[in-house]
C-alpha positions as YAML, in Angstrom:
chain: A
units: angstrom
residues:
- id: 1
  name: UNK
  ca: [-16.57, -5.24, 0.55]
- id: 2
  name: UNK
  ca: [-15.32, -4.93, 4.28]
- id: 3
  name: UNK
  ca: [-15.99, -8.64, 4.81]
- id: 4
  name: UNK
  ca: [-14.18, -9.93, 1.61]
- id: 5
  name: UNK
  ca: [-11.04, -7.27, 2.20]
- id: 6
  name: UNK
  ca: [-10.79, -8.69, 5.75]
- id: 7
  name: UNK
  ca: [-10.62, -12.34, 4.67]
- id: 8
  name: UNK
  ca: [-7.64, -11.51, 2.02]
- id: 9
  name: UNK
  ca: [-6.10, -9.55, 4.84]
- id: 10
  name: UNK
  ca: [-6.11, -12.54, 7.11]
- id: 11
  name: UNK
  ca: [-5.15, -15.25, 4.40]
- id: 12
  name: UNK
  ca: [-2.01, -12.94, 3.55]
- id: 13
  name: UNK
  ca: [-1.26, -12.69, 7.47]
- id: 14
  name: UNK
  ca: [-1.15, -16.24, 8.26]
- id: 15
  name: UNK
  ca: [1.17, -16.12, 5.07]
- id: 16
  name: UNK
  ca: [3.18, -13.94, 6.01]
- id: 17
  name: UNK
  ca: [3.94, -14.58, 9.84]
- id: 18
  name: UNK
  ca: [3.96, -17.98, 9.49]
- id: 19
  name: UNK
  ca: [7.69, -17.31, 8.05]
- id: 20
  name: UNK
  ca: [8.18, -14.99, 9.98]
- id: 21
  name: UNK
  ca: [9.83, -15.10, 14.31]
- id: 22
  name: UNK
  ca: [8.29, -13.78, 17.05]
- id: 23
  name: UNK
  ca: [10.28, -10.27, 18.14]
- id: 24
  name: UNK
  ca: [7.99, -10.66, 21.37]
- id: 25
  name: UNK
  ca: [9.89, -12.70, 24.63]
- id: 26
  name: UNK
  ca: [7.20, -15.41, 24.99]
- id: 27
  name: UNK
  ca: [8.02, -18.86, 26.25]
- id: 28
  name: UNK
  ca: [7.78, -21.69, 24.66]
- id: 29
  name: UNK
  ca: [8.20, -20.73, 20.47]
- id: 30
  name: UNK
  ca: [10.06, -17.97, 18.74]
- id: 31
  name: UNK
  ca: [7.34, -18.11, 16.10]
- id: 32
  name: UNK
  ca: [4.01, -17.05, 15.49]
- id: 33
  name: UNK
  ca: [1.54, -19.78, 16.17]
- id: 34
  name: UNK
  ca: [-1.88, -20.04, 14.81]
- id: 35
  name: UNK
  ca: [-3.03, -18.75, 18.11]
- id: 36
  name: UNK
  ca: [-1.24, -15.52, 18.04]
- id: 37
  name: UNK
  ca: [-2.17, -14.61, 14.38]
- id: 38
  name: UNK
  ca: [-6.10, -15.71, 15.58]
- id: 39
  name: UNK
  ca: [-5.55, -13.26, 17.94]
- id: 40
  name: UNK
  ca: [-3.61, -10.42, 16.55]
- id: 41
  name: UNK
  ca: [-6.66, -10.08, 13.22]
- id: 42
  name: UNK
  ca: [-9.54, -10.20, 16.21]
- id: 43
  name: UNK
  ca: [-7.44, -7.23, 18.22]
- id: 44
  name: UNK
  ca: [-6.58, -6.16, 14.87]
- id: 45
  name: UNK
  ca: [-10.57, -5.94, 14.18]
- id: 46
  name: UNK
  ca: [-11.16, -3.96, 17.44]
- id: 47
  name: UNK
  ca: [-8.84, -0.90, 16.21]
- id: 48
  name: UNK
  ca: [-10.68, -0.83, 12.92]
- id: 49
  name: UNK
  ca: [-13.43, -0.48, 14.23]
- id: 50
  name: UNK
  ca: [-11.98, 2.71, 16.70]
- id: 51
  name: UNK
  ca: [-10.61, 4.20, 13.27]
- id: 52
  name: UNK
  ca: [-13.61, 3.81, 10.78]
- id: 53
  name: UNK
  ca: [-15.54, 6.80, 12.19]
- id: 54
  name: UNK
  ca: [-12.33, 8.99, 11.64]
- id: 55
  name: UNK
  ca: [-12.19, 7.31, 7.85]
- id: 56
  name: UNK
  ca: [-15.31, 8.73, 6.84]
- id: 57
  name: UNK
  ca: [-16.04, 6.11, 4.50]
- id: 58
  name: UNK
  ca: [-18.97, 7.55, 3.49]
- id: 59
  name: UNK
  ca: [-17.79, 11.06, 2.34]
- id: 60
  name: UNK
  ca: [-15.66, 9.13, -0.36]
- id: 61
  name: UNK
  ca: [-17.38, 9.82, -3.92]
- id: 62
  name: UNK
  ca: [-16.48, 6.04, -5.24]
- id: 63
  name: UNK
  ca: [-16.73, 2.24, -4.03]
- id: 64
  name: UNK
  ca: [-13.12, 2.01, -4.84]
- id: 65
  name: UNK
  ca: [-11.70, 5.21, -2.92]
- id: 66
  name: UNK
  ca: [-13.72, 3.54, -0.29]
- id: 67
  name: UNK
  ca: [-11.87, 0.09, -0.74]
- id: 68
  name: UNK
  ca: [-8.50, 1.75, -0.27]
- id: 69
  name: UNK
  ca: [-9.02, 4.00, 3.09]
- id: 70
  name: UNK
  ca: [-10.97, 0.36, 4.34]
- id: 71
  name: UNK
  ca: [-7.49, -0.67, 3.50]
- id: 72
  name: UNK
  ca: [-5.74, 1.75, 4.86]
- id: 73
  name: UNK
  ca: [-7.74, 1.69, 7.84]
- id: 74
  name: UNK
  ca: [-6.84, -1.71, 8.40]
- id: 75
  name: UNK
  ca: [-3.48, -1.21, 7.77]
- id: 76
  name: UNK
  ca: [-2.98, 1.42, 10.54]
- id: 77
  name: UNK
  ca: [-5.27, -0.90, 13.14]
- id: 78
  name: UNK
  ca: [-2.94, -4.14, 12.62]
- id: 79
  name: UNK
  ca: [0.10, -1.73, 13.28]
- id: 80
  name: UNK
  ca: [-1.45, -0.50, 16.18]
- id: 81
  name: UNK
  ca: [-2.74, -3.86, 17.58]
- id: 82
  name: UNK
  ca: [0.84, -4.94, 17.14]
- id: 83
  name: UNK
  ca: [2.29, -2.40, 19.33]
- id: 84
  name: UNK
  ca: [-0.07, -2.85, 22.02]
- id: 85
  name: UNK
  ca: [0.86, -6.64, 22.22]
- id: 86
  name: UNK
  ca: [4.60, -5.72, 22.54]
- id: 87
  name: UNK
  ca: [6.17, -5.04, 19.12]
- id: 88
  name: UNK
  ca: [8.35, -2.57, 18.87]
- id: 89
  name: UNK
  ca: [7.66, -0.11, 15.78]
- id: 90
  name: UNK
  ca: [10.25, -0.89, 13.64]
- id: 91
  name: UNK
  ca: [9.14, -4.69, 14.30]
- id: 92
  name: UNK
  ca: [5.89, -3.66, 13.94]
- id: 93
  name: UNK
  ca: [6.13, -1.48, 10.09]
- id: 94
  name: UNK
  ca: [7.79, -4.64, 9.00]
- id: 95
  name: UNK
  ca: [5.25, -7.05, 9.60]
- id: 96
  name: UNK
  ca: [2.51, -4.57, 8.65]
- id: 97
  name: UNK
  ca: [4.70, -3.66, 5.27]
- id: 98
  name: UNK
  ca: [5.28, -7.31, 4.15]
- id: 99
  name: UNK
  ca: [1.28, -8.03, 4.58]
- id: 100
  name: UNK
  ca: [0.32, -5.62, 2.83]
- id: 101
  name: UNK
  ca: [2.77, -6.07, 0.20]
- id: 102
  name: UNK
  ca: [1.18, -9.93, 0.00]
- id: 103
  name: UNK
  ca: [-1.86, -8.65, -0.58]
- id: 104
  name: UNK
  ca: [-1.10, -5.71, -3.22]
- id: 105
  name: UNK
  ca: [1.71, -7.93, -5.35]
- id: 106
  name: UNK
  ca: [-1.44, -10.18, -5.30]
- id: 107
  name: UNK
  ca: [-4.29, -7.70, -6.37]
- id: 108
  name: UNK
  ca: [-1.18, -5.96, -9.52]
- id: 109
  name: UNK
  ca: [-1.27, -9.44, -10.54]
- id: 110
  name: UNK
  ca: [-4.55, -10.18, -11.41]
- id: 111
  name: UNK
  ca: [-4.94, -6.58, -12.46]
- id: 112
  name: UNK
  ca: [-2.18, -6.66, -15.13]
- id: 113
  name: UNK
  ca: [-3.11, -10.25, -16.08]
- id: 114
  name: UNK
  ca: [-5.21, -8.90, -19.54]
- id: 115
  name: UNK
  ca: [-2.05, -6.65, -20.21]
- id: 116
  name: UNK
  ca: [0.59, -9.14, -19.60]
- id: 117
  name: UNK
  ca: [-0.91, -11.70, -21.72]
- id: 118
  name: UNK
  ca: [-1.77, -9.76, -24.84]
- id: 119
  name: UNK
  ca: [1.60, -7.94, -25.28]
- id: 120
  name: UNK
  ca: [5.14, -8.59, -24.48]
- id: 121
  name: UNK
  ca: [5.96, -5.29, -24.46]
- id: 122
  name: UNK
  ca: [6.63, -3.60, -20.78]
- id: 123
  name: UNK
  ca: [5.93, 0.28, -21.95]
- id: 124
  name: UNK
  ca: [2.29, -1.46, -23.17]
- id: 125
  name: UNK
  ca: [1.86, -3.25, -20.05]
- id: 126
  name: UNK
  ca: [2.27, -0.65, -17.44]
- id: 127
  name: UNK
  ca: [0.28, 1.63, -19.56]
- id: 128
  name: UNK
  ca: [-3.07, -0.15, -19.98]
- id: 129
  name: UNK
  ca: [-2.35, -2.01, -16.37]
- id: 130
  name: UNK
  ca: [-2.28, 1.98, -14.74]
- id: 131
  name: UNK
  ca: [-5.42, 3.14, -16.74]
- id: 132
  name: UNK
  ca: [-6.97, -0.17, -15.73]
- id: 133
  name: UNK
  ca: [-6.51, 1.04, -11.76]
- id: 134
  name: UNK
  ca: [-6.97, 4.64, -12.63]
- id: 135
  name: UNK
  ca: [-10.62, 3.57, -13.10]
- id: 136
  name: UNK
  ca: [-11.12, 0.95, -10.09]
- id: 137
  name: UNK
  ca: [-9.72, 1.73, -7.35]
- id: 138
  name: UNK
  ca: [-8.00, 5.00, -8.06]
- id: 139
  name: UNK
  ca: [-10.29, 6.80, -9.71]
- id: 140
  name: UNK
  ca: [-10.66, 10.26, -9.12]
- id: 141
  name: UNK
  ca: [-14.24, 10.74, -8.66]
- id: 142
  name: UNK
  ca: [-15.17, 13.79, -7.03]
- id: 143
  name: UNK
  ca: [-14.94, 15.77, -3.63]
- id: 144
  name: UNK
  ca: [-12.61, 13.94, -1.08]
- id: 145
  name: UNK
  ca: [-11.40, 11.13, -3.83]
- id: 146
  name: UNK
  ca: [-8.19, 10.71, -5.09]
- id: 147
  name: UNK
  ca: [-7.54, 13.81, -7.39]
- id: 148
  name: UNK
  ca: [-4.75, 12.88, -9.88]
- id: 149
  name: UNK
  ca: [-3.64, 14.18, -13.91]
- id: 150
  name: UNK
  ca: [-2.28, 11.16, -15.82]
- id: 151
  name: UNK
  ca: [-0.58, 11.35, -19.28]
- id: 152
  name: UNK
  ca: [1.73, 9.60, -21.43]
- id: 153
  name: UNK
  ca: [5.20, 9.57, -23.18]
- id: 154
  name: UNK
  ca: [6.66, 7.41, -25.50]
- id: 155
  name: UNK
  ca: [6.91, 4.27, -22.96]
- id: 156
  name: UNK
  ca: [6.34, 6.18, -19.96]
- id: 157
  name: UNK
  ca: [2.79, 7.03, -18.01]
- id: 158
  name: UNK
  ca: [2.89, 9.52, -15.38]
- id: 159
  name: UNK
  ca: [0.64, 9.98, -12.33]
- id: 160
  name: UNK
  ca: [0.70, 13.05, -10.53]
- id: 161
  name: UNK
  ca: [-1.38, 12.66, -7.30]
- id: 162
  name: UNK
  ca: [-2.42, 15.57, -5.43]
- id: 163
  name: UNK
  ca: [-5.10, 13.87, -2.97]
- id: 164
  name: UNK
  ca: [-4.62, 10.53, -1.57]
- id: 165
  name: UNK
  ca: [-7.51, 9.49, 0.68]
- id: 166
  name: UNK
  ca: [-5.84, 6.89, 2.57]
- id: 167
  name: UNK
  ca: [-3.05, 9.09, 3.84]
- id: 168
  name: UNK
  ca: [-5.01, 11.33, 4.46]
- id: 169
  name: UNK
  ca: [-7.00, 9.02, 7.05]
- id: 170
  name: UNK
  ca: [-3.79, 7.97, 8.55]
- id: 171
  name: UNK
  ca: [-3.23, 12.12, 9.19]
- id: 172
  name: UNK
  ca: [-6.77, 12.64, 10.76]
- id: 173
  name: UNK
  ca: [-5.84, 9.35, 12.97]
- id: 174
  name: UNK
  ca: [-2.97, 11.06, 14.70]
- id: 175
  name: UNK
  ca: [-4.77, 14.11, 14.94]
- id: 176
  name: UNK
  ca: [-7.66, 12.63, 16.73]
- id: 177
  name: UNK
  ca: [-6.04, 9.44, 18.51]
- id: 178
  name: UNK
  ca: [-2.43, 10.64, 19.09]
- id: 179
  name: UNK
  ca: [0.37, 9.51, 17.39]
- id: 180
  name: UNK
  ca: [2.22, 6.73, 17.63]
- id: 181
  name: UNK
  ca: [3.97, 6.25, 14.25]
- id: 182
  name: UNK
  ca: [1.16, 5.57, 12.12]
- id: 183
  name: UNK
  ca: [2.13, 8.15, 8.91]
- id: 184
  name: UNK
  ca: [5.60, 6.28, 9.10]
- id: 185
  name: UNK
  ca: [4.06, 3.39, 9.06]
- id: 186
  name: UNK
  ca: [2.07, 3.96, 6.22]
- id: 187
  name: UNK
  ca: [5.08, 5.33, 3.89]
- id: 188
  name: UNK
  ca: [7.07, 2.53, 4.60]
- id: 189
  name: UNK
  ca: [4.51, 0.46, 3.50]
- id: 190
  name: UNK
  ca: [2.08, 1.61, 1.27]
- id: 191
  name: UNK
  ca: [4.30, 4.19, -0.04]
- id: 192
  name: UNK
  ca: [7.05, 1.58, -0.99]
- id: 193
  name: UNK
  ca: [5.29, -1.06, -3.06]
- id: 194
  name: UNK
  ca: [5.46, 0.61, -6.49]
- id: 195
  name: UNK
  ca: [8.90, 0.29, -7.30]
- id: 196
  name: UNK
  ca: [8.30, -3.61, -7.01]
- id: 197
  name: UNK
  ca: [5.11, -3.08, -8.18]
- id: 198
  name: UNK
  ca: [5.93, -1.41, -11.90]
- id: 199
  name: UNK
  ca: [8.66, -4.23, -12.09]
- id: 200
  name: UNK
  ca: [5.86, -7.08, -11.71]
- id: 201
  name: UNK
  ca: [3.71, -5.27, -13.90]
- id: 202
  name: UNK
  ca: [6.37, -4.79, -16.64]
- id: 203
  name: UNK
  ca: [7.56, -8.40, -16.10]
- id: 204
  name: UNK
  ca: [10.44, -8.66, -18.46]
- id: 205
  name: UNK
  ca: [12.69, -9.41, -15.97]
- id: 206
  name: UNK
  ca: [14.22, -6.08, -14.86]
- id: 207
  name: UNK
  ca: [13.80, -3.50, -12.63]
- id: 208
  name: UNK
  ca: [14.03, 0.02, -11.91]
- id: 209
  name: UNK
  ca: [10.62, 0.87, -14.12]
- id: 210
  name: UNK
  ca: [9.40, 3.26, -11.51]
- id: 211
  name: UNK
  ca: [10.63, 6.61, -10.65]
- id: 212
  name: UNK
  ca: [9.14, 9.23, -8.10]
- id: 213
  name: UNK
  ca: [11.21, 12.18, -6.41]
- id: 214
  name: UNK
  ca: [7.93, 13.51, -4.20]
- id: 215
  name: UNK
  ca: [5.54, 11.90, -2.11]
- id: 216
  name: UNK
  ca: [2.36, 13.05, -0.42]
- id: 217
  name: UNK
  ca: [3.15, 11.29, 2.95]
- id: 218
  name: UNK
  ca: [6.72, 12.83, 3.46]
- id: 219
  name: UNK
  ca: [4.96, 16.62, 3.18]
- id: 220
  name: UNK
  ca: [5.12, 16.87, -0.64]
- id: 221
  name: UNK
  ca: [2.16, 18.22, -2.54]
- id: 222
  name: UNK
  ca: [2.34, 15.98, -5.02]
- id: 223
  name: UNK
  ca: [2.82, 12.27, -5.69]
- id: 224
  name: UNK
  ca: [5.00, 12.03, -8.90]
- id: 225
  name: UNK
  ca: [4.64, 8.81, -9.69]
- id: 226
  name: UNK
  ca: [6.32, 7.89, -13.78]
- id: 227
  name: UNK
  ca: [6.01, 3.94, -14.96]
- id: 228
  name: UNK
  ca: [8.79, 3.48, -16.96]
- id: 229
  name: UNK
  ca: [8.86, 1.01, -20.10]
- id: 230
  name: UNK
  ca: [12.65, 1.39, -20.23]
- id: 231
  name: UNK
  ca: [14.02, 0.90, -16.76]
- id: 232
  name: UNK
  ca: [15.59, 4.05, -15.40]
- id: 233
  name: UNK
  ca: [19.16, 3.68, -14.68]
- id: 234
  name: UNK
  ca: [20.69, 2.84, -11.26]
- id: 235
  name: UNK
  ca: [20.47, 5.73, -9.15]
- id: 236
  name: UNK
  ca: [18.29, 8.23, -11.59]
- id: 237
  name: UNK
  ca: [15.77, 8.16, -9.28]
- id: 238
  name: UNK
  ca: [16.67, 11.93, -7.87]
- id: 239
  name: UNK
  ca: [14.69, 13.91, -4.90]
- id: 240
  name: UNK
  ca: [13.57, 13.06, -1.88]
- id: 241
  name: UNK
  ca: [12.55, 9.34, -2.54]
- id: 242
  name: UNK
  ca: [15.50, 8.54, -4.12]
- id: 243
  name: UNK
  ca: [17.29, 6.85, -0.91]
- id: 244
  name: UNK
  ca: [13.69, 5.45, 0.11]
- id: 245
  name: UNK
  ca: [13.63, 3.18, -2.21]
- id: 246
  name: UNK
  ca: [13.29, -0.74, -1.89]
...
């Protein structure tokens, strides 16, 4: 699992910062060479491996609550590895956000693949596409997992999260290893991706088939995540995520 999630990781870097400039004042290029990304994943590697112990991998109840703190884990490490060669954190959440987001539009693709094939219909698609994930990875699966209540209506499927392992990682890192940015990190990345996420699920062409007003990472106790068949009007997302959007 570790050595498979690390190889997507690294395909969707080199991706990603190869369209990407350089922030850092280094002579020569403006960009990121293959050298620097070769670099950045093997320093990258070195802070995972500082984190895991604080993951506690093993306490998780499921392989895929496990898959999500490994990525989480190697979330936070790549932001740390690239403050520590010079990025400034605002630099730094960017690069980490749009990698990540590589890799998740990536993994909602091939998840909602069955769904988007066998029905035209959005509401449909989101629905079977979320109880797909709410099985693998997200499944609540006992003590320390993910701990969520899901129904529907009409079109609409809500999530209401009240335990989120990998945030909950990100917390213990600060605790134990000082903080340096890391839960903003994470909510600007992680916590961002399913407002573009429900619209490439849907895929009808239209967006604003997501809505959530509360959000574990801000200091909420509850993600409330609704998938929206019919888009929600501009600006009806109310609450504190509203101007956090996308």
């Amino acid at each position: 699992m570790r050595r498979v999630l690390r190889a997507i990781v690294a395909r969707s870097a080199r991706r990603v910062l190869a369209t990407r400039r350089d922030a850092r004042d280094r002579p020569g290029t403006d960009r990121w060479t293959a050298e620097a990304v070769r670099q950045l994943l093997a320093e990258t590697e070195r802070w995972a491996e500082r984190l895991r112990p604080t993951a506690r991998l093993d306490a998780l109840p499921s392989v895929g609550n496990r898959l999500m703190v490994e990525a989480a884990v190697l979330t936070t490490a790549a932001y740390r590895a690239l403050l520590d060669e010079g990025q400034s954190r605002e630099a730094a959440t960017g690069l980490v956000a749009d990698i990540g987001w590589d890799v998740y539009a990536d993994s909602l693709k091939l998840a909602s693949l069955p769904a988007r094939i066998t029905t035209s219909n959005p509401g449909e698609r989101l629905q079977r596409t979320i109880r797909l994930l709410l099985r693998f990875p997200f499944s609540a699966a006992g003590p320390n997992g993910y701990q969520v209540e899901s129904w529907t209506e009409d079109d609409r499927i809500f999530t209401h999260w009240t335990r989120c392992p990998p945030q909950e990682m990100v917390r213990r890192v600060i605790v134990e290893q000082g903080d340096r940015g890391d839960l903003e990190a994470f909510r600007q990345s992680w916590c961002r991706y399913d407002w573009p996420g429900a619209d490439l699920i849907a895929a009808d062409g239209r967006t604003g088939h997501y809505r959530r007003t509360r959000t574990l990472s801000h200091g909420d106790a509850v993600c409330d995540m609704c998938w929206l068949g019919t888009p929600a009007k501009p600006g009806g997302g109310q609450g504190s995520e509203s101007a956090r959007q996308p």
